[in-house]
The first five atom37 places (N, CA, C, CB, O) and aatype in JSON, in Angstrom:
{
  "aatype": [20, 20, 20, 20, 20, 20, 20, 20, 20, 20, 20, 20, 20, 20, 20, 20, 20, 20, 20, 20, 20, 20, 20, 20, 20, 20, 20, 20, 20, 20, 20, 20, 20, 20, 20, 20, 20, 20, 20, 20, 20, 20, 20, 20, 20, 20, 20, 20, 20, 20, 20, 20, 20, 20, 20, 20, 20, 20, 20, 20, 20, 20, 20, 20, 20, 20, 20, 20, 20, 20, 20, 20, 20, 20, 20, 20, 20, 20, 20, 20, 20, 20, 20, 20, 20, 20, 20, 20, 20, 20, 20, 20, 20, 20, 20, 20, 20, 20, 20, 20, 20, 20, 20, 20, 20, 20, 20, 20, 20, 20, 20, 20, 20, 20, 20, 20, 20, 20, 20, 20],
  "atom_mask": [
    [1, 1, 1, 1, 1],
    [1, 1, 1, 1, 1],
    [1, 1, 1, 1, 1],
    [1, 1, 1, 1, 1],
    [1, 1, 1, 1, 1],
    [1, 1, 1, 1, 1],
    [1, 1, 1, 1, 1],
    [1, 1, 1, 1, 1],
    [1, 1, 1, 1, 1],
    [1, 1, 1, 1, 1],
    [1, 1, 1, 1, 1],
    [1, 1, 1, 1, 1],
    [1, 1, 1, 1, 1],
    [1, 1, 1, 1, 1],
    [1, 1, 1, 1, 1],
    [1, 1, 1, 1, 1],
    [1, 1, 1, 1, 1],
    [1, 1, 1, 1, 1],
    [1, 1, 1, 1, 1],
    [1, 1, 1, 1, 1],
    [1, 1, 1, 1, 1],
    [1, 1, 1, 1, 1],
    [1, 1, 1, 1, 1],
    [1, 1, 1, 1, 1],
    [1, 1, 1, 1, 1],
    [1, 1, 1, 1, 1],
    [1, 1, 1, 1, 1],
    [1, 1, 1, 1, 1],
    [1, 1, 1, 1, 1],
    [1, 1, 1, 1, 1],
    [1, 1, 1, 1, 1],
    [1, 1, 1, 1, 1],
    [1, 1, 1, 1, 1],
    [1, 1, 1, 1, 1],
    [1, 1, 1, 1, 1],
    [1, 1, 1, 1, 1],
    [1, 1, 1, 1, 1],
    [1, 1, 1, 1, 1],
    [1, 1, 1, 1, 1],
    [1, 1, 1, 1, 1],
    [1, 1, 1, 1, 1],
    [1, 1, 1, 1, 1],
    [1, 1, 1, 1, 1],
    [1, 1, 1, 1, 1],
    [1, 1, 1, 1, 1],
    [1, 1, 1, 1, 1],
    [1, 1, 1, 1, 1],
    [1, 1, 1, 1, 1],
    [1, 1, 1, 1, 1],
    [1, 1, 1, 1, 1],
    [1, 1, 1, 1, 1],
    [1, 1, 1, 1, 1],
    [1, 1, 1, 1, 1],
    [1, 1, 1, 1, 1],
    [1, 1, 1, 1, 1],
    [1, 1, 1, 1, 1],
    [1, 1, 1, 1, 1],
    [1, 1, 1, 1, 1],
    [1, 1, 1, 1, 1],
    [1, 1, 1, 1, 1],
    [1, 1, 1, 1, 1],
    [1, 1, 1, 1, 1],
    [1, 1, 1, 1, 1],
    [1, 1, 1, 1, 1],
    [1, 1, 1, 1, 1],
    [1, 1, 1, 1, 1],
    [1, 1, 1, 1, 1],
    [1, 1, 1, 1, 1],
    [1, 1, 1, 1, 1],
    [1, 1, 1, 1, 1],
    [1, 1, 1, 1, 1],
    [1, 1, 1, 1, 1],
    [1, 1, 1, 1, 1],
    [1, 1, 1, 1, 1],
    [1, 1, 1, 1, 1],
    [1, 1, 1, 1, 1],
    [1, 1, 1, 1, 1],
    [1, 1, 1, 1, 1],
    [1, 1, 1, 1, 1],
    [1, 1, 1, 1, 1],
    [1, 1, 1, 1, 1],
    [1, 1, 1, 1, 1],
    [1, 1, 1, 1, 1],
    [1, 1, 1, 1, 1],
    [1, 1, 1, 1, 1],
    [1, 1, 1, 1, 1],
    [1, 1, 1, 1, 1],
    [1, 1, 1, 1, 1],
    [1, 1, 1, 1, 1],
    [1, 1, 1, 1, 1],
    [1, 1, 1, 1, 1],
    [1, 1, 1, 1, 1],
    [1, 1, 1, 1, 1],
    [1, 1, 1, 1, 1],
    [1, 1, 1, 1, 1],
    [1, 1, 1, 1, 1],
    [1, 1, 1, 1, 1],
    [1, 1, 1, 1, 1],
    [1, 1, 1, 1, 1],
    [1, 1, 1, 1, 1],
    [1, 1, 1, 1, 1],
    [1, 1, 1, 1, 1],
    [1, 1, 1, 1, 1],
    [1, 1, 1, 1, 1],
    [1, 1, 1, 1, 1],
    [1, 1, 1, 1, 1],
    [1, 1, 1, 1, 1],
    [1, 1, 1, 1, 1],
    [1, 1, 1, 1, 1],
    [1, 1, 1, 1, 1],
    [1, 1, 1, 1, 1],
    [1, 1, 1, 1, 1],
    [1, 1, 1, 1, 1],
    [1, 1, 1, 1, 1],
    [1, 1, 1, 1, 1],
    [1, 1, 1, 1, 1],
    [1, 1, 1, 1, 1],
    [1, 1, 1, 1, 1],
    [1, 1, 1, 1, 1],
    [1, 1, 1, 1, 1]
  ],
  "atom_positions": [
    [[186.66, -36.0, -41.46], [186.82, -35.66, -42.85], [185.48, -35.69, -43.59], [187.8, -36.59, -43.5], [185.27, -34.89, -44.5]],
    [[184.39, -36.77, -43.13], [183.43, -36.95, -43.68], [182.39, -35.36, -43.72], [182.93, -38.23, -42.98], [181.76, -34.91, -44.68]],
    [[182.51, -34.78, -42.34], [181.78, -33.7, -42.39], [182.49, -32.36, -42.77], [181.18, -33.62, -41.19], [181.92, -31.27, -42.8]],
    [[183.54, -32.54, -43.0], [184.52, -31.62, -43.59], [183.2, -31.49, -45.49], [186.77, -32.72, -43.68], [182.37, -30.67, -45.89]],
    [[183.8, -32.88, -46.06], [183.02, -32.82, -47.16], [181.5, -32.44, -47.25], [183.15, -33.93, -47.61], [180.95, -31.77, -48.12]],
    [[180.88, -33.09, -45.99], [179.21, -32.36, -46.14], [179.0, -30.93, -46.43], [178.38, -32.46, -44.76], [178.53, -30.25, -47.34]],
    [[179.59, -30.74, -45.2], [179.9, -29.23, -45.12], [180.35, -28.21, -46.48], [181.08, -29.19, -44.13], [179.85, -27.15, -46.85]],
    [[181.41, -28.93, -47.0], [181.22, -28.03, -48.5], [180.22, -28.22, -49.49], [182.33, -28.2, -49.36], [179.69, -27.36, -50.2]],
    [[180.01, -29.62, -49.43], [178.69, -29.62, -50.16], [177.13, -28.44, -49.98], [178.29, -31.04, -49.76], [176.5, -27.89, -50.89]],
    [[176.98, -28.4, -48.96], [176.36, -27.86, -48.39], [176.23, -26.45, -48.74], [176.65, -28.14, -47.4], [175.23, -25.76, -48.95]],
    [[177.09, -26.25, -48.75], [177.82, -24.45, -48.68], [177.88, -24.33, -50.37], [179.97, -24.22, -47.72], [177.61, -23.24, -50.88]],
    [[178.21, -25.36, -51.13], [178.56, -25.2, -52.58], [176.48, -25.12, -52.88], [179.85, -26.97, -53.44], [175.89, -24.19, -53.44]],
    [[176.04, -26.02, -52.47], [174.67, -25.68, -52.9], [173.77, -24.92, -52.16], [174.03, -26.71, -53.12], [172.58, -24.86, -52.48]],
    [[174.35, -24.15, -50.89], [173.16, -23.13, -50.63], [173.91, -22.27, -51.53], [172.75, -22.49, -48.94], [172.99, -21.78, -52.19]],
    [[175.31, -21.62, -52.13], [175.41, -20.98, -52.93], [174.85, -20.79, -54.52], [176.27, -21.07, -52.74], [174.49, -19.76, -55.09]],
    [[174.93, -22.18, -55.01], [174.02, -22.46, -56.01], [172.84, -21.71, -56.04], [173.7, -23.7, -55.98], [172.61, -20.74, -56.76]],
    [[172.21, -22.14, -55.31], [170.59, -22.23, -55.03], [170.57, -20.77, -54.71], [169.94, -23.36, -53.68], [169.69, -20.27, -55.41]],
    [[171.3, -19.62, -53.76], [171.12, -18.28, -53.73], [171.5, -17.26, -55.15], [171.95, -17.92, -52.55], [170.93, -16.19, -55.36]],
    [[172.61, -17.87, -56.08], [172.36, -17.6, -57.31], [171.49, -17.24, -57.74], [172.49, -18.2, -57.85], [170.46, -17.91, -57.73]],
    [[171.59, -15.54, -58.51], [170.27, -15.3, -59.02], [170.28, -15.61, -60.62], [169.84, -13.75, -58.67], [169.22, -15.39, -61.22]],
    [[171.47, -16.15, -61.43], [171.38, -16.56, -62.21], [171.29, -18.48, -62.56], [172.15, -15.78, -62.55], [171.77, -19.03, -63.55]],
    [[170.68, -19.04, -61.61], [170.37, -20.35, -61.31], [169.09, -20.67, -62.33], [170.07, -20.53, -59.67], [168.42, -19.65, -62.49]],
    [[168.77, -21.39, -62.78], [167.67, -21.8, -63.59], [166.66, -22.46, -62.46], [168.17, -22.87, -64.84], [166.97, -22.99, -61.39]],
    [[165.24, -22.22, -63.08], [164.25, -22.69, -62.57], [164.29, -24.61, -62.12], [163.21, -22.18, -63.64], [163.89, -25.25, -61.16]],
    [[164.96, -24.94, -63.34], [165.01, -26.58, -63.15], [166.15, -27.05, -62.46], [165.03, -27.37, -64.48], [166.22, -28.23, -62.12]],
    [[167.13, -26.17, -62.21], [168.03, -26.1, -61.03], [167.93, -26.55, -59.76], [168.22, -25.08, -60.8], [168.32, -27.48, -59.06]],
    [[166.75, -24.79, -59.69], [166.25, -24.75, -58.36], [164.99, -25.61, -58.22], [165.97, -23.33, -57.97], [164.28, -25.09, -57.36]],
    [[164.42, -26.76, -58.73], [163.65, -27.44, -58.42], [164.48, -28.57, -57.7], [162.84, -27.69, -59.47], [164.41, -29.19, -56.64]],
    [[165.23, -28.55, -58.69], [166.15, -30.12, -58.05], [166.49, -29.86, -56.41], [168.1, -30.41, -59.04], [166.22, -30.5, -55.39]],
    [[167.41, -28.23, -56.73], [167.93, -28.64, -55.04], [166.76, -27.99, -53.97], [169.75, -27.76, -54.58], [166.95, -27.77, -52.78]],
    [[165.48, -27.73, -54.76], [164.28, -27.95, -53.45], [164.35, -29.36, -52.72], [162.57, -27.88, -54.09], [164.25, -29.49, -51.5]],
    [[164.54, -30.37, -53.58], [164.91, -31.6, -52.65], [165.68, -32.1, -51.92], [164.95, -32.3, -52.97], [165.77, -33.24, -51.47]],
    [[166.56, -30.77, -51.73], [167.81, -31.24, -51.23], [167.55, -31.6, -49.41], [169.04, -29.92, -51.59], [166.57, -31.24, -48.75]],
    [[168.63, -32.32, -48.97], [168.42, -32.37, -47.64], [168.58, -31.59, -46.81], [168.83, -33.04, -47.24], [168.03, -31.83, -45.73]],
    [[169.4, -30.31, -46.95], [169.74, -29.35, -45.87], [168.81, -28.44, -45.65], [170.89, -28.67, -46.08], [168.75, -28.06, -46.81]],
    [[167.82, -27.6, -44.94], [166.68, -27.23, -45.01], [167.26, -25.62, -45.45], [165.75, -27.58, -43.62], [166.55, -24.9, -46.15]],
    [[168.77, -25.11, -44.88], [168.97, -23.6, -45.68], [169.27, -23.96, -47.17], [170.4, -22.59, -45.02], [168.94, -23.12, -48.01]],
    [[169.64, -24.67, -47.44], [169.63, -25.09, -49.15], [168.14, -24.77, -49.64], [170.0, -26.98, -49.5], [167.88, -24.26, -50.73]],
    [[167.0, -25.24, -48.48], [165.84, -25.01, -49.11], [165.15, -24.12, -48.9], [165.19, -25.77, -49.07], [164.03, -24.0, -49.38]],
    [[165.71, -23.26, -48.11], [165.22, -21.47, -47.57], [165.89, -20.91, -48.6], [165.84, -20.67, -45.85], [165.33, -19.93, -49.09]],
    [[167.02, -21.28, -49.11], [167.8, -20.28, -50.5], [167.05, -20.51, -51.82], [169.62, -20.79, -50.91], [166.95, -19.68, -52.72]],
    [[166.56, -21.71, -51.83], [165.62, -22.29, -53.09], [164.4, -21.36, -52.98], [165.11, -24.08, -52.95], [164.3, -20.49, -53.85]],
    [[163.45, -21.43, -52.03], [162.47, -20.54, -51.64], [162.47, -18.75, -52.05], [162.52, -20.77, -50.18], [161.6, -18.04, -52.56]],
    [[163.73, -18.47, -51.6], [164.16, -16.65, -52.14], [164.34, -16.55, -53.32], [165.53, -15.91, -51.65], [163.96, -15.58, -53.98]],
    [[165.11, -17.83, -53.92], [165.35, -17.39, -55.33], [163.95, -16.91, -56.08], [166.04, -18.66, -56.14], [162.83, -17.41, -56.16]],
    [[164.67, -15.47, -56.71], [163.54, -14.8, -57.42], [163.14, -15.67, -59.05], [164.11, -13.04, -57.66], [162.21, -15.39, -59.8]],
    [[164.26, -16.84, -59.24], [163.67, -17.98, -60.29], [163.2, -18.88, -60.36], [164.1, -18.4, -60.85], [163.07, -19.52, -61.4]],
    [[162.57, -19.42, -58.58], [161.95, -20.38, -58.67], [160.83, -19.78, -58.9], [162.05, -21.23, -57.76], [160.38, -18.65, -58.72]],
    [[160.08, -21.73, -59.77], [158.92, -21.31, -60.07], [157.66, -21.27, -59.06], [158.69, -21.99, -61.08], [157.74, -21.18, -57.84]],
    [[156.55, -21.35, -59.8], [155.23, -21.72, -59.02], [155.18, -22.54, -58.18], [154.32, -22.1, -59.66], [155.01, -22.55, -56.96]],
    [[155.46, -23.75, -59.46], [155.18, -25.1, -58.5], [156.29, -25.74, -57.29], [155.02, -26.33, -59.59], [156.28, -26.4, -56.26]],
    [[157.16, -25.09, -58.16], [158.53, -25.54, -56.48], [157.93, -24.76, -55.73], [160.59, -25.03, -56.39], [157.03, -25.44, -55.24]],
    [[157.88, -24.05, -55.46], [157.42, -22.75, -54.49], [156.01, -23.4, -53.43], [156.75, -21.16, -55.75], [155.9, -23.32, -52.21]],
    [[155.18, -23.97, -54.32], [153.86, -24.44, -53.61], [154.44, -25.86, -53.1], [152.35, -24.56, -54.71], [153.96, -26.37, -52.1]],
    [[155.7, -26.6, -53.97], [155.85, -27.66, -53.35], [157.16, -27.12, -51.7], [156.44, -28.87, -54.75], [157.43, -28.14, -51.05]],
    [[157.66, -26.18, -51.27], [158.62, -26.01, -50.29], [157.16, -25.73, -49.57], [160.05, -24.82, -50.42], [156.82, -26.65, -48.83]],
    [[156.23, -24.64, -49.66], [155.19, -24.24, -48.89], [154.77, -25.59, -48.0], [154.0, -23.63, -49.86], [154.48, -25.62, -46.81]],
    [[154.82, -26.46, -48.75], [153.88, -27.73, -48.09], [155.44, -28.56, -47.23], [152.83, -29.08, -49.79], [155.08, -29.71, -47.0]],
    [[156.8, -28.39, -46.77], [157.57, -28.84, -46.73], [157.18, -29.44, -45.45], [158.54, -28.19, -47.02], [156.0, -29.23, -45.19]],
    [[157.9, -30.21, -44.47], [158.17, -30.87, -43.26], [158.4, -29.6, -42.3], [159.47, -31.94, -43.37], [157.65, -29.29, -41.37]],
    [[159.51, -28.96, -42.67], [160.44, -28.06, -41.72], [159.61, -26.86, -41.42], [161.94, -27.58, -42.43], [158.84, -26.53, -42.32]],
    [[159.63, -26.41, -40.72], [158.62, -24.99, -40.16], [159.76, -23.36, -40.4], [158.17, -25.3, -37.82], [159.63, -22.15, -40.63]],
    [[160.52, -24.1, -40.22], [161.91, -22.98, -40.14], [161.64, -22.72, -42.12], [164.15, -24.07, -39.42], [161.62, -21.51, -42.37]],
    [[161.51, -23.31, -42.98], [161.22, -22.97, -44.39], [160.14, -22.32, -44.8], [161.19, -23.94, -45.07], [160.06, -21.41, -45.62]],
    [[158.91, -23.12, -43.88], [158.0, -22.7, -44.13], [157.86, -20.71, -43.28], [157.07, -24.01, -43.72], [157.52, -19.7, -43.9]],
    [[158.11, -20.77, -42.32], [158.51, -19.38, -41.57], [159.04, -18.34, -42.71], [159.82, -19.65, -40.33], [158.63, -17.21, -42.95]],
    [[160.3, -19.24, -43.45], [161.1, -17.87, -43.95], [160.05, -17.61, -45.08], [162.96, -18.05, -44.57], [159.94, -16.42, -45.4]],
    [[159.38, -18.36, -45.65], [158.85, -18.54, -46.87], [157.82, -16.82, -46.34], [157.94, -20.47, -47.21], [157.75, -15.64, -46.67]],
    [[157.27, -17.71, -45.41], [156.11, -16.71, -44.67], [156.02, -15.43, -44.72], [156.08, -16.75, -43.39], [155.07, -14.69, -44.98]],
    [[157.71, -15.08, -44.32], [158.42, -13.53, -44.19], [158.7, -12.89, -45.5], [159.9, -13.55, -43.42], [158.96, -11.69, -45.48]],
    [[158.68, -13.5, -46.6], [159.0, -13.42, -47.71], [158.27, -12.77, -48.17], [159.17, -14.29, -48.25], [157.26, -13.42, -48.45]],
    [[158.14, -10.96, -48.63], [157.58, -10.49, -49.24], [157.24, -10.58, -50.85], [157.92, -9.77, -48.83], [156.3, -10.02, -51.41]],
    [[157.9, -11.13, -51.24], [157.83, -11.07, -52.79], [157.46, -12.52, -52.73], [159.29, -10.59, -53.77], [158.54, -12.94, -53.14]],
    [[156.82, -13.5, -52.55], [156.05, -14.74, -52.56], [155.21, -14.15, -53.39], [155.46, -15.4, -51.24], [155.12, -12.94, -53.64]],
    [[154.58, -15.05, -53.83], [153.59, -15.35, -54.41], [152.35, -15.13, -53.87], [153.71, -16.39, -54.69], [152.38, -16.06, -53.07]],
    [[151.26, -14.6, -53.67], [150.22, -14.25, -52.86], [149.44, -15.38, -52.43], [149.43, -13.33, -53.47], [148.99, -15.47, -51.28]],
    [[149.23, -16.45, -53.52], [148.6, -17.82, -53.28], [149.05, -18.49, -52.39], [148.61, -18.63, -54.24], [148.4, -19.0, -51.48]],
    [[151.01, -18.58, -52.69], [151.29, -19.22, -51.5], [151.25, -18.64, -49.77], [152.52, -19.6, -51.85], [151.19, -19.24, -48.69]],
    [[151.34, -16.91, -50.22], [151.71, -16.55, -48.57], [149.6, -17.19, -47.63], [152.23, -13.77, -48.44], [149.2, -17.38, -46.48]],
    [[149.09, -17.26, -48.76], [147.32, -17.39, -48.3], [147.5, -18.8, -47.59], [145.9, -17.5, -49.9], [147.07, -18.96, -46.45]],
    [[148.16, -19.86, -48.3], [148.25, -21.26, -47.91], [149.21, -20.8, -46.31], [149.19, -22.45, -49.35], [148.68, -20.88, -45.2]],
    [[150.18, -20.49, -46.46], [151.11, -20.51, -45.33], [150.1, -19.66, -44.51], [152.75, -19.86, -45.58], [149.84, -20.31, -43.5]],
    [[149.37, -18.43, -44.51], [148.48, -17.94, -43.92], [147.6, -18.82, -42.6], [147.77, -17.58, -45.01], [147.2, -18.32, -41.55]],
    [[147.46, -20.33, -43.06], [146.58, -21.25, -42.74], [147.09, -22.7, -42.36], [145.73, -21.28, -43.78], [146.52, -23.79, -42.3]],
    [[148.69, -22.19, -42.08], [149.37, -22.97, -42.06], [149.21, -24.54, -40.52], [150.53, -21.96, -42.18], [148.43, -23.79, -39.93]],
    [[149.24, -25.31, -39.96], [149.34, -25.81, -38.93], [150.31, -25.38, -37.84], [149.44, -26.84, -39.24], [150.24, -25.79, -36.68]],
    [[150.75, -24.97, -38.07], [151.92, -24.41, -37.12], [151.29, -22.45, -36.88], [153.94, -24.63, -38.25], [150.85, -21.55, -37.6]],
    [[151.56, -22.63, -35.72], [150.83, -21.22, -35.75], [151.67, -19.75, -35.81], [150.0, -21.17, -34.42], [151.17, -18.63, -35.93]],
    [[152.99, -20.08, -35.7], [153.87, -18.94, -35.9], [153.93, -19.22, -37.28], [155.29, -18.86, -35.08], [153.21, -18.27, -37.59]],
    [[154.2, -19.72, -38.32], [153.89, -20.04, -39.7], [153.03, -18.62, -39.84], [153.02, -21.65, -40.0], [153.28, -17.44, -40.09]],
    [[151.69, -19.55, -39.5], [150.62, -18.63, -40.11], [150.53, -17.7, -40.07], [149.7, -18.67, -39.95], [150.31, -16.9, -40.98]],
    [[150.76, -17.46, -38.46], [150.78, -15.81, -38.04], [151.72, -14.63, -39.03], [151.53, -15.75, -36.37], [151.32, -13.54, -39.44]],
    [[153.07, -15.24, -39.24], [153.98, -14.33, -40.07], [153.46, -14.0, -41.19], [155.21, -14.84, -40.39], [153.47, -12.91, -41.76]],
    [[152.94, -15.14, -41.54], [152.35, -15.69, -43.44], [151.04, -14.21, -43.08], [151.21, -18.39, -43.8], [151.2, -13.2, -43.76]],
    [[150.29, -14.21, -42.43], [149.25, -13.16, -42.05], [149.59, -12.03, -41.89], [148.61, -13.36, -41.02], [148.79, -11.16, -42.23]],
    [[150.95, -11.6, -41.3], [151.11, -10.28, -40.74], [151.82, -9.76, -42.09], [152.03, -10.17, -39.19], [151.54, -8.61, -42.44]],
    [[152.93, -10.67, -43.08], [153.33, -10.05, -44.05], [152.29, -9.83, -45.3], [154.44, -10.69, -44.35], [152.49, -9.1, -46.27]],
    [[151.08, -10.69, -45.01], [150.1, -10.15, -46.26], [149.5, -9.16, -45.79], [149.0, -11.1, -46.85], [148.79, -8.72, -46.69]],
    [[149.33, -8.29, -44.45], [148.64, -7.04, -44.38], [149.5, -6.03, -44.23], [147.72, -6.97, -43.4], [149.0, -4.91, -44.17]],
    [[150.75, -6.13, -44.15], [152.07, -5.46, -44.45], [152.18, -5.3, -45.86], [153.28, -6.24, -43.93], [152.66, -4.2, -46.13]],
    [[151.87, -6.1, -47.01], [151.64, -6.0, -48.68], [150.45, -5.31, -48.99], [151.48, -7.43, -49.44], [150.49, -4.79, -50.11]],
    [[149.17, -5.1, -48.21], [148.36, -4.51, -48.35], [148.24, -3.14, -47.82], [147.67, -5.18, -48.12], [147.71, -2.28, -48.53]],
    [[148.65, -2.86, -46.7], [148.84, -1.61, -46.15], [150.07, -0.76, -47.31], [149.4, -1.87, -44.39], [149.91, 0.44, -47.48]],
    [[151.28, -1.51, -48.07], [152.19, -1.02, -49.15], [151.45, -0.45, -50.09], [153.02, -2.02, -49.76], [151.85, 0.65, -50.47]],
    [[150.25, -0.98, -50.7], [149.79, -0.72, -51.97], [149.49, 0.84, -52.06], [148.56, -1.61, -52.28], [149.72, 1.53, -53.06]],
    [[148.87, 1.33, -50.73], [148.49, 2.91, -51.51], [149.58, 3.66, -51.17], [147.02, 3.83, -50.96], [149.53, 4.85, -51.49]],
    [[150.56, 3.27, -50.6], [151.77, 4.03, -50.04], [152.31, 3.84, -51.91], [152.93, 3.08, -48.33], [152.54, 4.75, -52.7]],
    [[152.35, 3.05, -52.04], [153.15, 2.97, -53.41], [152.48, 3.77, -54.58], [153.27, 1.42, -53.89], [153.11, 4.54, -55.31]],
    [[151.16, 3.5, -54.68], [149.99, 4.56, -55.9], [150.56, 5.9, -55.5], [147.83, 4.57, -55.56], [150.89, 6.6, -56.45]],
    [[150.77, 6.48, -54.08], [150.65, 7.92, -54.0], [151.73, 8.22, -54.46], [150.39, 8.55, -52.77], [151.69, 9.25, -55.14]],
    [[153.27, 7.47, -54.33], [154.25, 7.51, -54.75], [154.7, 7.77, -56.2], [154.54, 6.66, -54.34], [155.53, 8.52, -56.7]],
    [[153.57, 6.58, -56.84], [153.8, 6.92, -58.4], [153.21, 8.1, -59.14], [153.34, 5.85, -59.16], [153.73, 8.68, -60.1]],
    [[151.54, 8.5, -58.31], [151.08, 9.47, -58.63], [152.1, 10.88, -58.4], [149.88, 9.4, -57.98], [152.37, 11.4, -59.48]],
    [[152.61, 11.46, -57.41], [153.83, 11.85, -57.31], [154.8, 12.1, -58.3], [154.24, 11.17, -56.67], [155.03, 13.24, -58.7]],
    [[155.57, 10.74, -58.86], [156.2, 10.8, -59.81], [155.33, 11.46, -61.44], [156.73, 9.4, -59.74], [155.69, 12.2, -62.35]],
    [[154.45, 10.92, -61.21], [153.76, 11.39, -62.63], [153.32, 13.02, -62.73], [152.28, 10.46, -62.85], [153.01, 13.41, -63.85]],
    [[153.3, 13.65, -61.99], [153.09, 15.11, -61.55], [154.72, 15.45, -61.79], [152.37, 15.35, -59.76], [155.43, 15.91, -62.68]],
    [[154.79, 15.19, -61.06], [156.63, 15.55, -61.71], [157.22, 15.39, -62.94], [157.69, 14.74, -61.11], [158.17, 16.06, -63.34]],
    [[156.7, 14.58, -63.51], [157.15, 14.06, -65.04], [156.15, 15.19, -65.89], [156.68, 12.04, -65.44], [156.71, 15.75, -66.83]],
    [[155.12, 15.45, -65.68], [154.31, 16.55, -65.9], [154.42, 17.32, -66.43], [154.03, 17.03, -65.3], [153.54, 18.18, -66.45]]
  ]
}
């Protein structure tokens, strides 16, 4: 019964925490939480802030730090830290998705230039 209850707990706050209408001071709290996908859902949320964000970057778990890594819409500061991470699949991801964000950028200019010729 006991893990009956974890278990919803669990499930009630990775839902929380994947909420995109969750508040920033929300999602700070359940960055502390103990379940580490509670803290991969804290990490995606597009409302956490800075500093939760730099504080999951620095976490214990590698599996957070990984998803964090894969995470295109991070923060650039943090994907640089995870970049340099101790763990070397960390870093490596944290590396391959910042030249995957850089190789995007002129794909995206030609795109808008595009649109603006059309709007024309």
């Amino acid at each position: 019964m006991t893990i009956l209850i974890m278990n919803r707990r669990n499930t009630s706050a990775n839902y929380v925490a994947s909420d995109a209408s969750t508040s920033a001071t929300i999602l700070d709290r359940l960055s502390k939480h103990c379940n580490v996908q509670v803290r991969i859902a804290v990490a995606d949320n597009e409302n956490t802030n800075a500093n939760t964000s730099m504080h999951l970057a620095q976490d214990d778990n590698p599996d957070l730090r990984y998803a964090m890594a894969e995470n295109h819409h991070i923060d650039r500061n943090i994907l640089d830290i995870l970049a340099t991470d101790i763990n070397p699949f960390v870093a490596y991801r944290a590396q391959k998705t910042i030249l995957r964000l850089k190789q995007a950028i002129p794909i995206v200019l030609l795109t808008l230039k595009k649109c603006v010729r059309e709007i024309a």
